[in-house]
C-alpha positions, 0 to 999 in steps of 0.5 A: 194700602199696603206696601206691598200693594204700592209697590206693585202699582209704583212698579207696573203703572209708573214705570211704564208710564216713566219710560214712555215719557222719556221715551217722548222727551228724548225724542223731543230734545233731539228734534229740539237740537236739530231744528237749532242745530246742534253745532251752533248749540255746542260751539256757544259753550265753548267760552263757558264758565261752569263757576256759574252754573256751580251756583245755579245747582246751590239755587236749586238746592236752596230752593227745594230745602225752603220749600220743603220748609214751607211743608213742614209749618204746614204739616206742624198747623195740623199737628202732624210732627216730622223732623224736619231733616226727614221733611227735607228727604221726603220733599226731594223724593216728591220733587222727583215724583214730580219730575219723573212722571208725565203730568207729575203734579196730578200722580206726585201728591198722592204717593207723597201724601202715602209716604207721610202717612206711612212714615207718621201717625198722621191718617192719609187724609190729612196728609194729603190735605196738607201736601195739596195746601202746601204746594198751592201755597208754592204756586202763588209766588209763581202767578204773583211774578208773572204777572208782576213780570208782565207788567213791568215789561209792559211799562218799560216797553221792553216787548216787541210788537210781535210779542205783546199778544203772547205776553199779554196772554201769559200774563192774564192767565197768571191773574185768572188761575189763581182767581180759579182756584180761589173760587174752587176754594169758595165754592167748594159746594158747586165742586163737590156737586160737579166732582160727585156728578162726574164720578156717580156714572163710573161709580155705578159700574166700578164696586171700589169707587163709592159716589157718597165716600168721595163726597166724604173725603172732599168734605174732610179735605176742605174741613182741614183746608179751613183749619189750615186757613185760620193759622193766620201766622203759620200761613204767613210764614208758608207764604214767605218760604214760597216766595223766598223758594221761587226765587231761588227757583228763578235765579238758575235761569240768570245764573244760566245766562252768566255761564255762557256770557249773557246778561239776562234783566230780573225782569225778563227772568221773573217772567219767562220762568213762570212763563215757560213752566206753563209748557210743563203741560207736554205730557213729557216727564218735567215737560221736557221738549216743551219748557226748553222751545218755549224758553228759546222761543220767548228768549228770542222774541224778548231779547236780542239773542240768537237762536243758538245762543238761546237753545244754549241757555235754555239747555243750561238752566234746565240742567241746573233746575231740572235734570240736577234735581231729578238726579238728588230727587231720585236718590231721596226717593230711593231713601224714602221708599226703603225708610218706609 
């Protein structure tokens, strides 16, 4: 793929697609305001302590800066070198790859697996492989606190009887995704089948898809799955950047609760930030509109807040998390695509 030819897909498909989703997310927030209401929203902050939310935005920089640590051993497993200040721009950039499009995470991958290749001698393949592996490895702290969350709610009988369903049914779905993907892992026969069987009918009416070459590259990209499996050391030290990463990740939701006077227990948060980012699935850029009714709503019935108060420590942990993010994300981005 050429530069040039990126750069017109970046600027018609993408743009169109970025617009629309903030389109719908500035909906979304203001329906949000108002079934709160804005008023009682706003007069929370009056006694606000913006000292804490000065930490949460350093948790989410740390937070970025190891993950992107977790990329870098990654990529030196399968002889890709990078430094690892470049690593550092390269992942801002994906984070708002990630952030500024609806459904992120499926377009995000791709352009940064692009960028590596442009920017190393590494083939794009490979690149990829490594992106996709990497961020796998971020998400297992993310279903192994959920469910870790679940349970202790659980046992400490922290859970209203109209919110055991809800909890019990998050909780689950943070033991059987995982277990999802490992099988995909496992049975990548059975999905390389089921991926050609797909693509074959669109592949018989589209010259530039090739059912055969698809095959190919599934076989390449779990070909260096295995090698990146078989680094048992370097996996272990991706694992820990992960979880030490999301935890940093976590902590701007406590962080938001200490702004505005709000003490919110380890517990409930390693469950309700997994727990609301499965609302992330809104086709919103970063889910917006969704994470934030989630937080409020599993805040309410986990807790003893109220729904203002609530709204505002949602609104304040997505400050720190996500807009705070986008925004150093989108000037990393602009950096990347002029470097490459």
């Amino acid at each position: 793929m050429s530069t040039e030819t990126s750069g017109e897909v970046f600027d018609r498909r993408t743009t169109i697609k970025v617009i629309a989703g903030f389109a719908v997310a500035a909906v979304l927030l203001y329906l949000f305001g108002r079934v709160i209401g804005w008023p009682e929203i706003l007069r929370t902050f009056r006694n606000a302590k913006p000292v804490w939310i000065g930490f949460a935005f350093v948790s989410t920089l740390v937070s970025l800066v190891v993950w992107a640590k977790s990329w870098d051993v990654i990529l030196c497993t399968v002889g890709i070198d990078v430094p690892f200040r470049k690593i550092v721009v390269t992942y801002f950039a994906a984070t708002f790859a990630d952030y500024a499009t609806p459904f992120g995470k499926a377009g995000g991958g791709p352009f940064i697996a692009y960028v590596l290749a442009a920017d190393t001698e590494a083939n794009y393949q490979d690149s990829l492989a490594s992106v996709v592996t990497a961020d796998l490895l971020n998400l297992l702290p993310f279903f192994t606190f959920a469910g870790l969350g679940t349970l202790a709610l659980l046992i400490q009988g922290e859970v209203p009887k109209q919110a055991e369903v809800l909890v019990a049914g998050l909780g689950g779905m943070a033991v059987l995704l995982p277990l999802a993907i490992y099988g995909s892992y496992r049975h990548r026969n059975f999905v390389e089948g089921l991926v050609v069987k797909v693509s074959s009918p669109i592949a018989r009416r589209v010259d530039r898809i090739d059912a055969e070459s698809i095959r190919n590259r599934i076989d390449e990209f779990y070909d260096l799955v295995d090698r990146i499996a078989a680094s048992r050391r370097q996996l272990a030290y991706t694992l820990v950047f992960a979880y030490v990463g999301w935890l940093f990740f976590a902590a701007p939701l406590y962080l938001a609760g200490r702004t505005l006077g709000v003490h919110l227990s380890p517990v409930l948060v390693l469950f309700v930030v997994p727990a609301s980012s499965i609302a992330g699935i809104v086709p919103t850029p970063g889910g917006v509109g969704g994470v934030e009714f989630a937080l409020v709503g599993l805040l309410v019935a986990l807790t003893a807040l109220q729904t203002d108060l609530a709204a505002s420590v949602a609104l304040v942990y997505r400050v720190a998390s996500y807009w705070f993010a986008l925004a150093v994300g989108g000037l990393a981005a602009f950096s990347v695509i002029h470097r490459t």
